[in-house]
Z-matrix of the N, CA and C atoms (Angstrom, degrees):
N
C 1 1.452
C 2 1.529 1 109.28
N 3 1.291 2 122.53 1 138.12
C 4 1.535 3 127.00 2 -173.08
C 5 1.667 4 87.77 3 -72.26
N 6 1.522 5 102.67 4 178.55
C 7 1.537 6 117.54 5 168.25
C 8 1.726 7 104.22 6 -93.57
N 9 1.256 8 100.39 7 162.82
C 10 1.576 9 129.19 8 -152.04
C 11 1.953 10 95.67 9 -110.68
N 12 1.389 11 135.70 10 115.86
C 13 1.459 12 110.29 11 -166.71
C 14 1.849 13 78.69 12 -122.61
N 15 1.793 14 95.65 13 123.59
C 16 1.209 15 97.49 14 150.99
C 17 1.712 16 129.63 15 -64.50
N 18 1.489 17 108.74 16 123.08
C 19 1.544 18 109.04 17 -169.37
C 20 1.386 19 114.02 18 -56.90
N 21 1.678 20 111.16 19 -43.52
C 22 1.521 21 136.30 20 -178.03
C 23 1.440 22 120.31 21 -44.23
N 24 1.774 23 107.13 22 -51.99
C 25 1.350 24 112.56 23 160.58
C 26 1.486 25 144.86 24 -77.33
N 27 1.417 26 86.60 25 -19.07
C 28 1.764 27 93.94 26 178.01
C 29 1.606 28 97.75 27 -89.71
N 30 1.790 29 71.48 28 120.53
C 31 1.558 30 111.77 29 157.59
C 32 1.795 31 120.79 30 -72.53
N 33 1.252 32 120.45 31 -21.56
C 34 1.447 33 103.77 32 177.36
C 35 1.734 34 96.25 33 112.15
N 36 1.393 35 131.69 34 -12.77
C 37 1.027 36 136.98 35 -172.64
C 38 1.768 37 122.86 36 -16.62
N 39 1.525 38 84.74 37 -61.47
C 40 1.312 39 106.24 38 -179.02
C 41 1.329 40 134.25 39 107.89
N 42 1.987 41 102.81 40 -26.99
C 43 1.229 42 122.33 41 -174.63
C 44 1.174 43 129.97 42 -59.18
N 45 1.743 44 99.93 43 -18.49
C 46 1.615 45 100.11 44 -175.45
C 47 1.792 46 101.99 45 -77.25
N 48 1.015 47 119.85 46 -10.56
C 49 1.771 48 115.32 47 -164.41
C 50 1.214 49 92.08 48 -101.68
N 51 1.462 50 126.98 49 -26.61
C 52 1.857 51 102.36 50 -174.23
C 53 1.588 52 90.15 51 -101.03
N 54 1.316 53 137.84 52 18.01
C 55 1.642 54 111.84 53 154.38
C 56 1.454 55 115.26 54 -100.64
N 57 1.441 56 111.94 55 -14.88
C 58 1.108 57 118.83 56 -165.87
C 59 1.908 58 116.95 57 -72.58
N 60 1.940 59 104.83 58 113.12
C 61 1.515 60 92.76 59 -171.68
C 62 0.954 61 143.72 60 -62.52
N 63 1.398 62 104.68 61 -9.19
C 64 1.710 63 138.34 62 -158.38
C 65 1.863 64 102.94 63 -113.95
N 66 1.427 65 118.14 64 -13.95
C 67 1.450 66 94.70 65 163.55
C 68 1.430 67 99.12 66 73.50
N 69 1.217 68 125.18 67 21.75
C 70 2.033 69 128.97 68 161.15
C 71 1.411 70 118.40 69 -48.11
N 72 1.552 71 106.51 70 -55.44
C 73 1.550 72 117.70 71 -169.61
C 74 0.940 73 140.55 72 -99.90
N 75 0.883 74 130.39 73 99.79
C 76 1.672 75 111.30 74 178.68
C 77 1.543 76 107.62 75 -108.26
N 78 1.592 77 104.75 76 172.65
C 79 1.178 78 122.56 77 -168.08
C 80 1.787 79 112.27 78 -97.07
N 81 1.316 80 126.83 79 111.92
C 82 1.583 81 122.72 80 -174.82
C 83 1.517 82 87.49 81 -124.33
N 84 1.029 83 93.74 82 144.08
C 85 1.961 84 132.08 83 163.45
C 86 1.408 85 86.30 84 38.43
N 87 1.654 86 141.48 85 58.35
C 88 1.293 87 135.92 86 163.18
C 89 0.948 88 110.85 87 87.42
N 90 1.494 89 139.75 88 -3.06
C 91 1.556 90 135.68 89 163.46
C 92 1.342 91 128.62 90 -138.47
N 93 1.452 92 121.47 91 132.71
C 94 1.372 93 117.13 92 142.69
C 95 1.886 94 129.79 93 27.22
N 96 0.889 95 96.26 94 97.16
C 97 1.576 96 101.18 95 169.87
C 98 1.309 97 113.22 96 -158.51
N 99 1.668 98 111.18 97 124.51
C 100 1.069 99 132.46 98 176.34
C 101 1.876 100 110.63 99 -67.05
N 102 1.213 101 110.75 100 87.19
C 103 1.324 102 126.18 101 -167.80
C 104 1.683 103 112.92 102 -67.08
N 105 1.331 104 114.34 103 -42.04
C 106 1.675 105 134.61 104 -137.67
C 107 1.673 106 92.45 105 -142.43
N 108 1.408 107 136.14 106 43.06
C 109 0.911 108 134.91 107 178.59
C 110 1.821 109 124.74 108 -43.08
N 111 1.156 110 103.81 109 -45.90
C 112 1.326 111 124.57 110 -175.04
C 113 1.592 112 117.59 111 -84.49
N 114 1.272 113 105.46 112 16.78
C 115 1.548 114 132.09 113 -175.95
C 116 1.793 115 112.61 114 -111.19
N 117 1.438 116 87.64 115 -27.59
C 118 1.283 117 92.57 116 169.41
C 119 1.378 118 150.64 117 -26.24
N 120 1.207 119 133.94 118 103.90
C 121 1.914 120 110.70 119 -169.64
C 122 1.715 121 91.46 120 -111.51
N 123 0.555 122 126.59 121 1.01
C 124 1.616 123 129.96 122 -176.84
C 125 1.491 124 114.75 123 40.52
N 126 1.401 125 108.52 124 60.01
C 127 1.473 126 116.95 125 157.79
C 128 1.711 127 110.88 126 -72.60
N 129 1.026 128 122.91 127 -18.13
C 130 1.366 129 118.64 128 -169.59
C 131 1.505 130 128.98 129 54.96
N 132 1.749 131 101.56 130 25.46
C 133 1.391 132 96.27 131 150.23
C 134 1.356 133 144.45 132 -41.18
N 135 1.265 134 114.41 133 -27.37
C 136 1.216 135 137.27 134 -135.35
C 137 2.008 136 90.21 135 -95.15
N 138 1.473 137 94.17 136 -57.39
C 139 2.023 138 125.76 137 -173.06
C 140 1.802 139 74.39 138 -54.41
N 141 1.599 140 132.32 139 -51.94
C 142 1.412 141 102.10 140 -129.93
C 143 1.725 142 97.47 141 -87.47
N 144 1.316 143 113.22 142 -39.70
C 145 1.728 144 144.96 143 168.48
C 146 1.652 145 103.07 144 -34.04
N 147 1.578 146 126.54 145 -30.60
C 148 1.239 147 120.18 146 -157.57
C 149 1.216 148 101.07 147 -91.23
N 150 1.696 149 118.91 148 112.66
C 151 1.661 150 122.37 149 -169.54
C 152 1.898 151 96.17 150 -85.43
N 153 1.475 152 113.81 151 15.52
C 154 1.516 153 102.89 152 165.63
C 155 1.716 154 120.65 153 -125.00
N 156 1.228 155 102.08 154 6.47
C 157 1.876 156 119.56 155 -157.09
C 158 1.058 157 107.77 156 38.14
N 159 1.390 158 100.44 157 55.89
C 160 1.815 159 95.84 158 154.52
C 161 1.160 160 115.66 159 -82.32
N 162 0.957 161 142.37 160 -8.34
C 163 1.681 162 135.22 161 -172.84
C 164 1.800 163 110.80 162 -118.40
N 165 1.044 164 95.15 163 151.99
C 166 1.635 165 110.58 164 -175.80
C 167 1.577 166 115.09 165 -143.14
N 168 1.197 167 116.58 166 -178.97
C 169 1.333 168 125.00 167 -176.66
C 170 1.488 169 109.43 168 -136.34
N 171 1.282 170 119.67 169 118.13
C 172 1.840 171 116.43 170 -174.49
C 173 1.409 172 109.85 171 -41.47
């Protein structure tokens, strides 16, 4: 399952897209978006990188 990005918390950081190995996220209009869902390997770089916990895993 890809990660889940709360809209509310993401700040725009960015961090989750430059740890991410697989290239999932990118960043639109200041936030978080799980772009490449199905790319997913679910290391959860992405959950650990987010200095706001915006992101989760179902």
């Amino acid at each position: 399952m890809p990660p889940i990005v709360d809209t509310n918390k993401c700040k725009g950081a960015a961090t989750c897209a430059e740890v991410c190995p697989v290239d999932v996220i990118d960043i639109i209009e200041g936030k978080a978006v799980v772009a490449r869902a199905d790319a997913c390997i679910e290391c959860r770089a992405c959950e650990a990188a987010c200095p706001n916990s915006a992101i989760s895993f179902p």
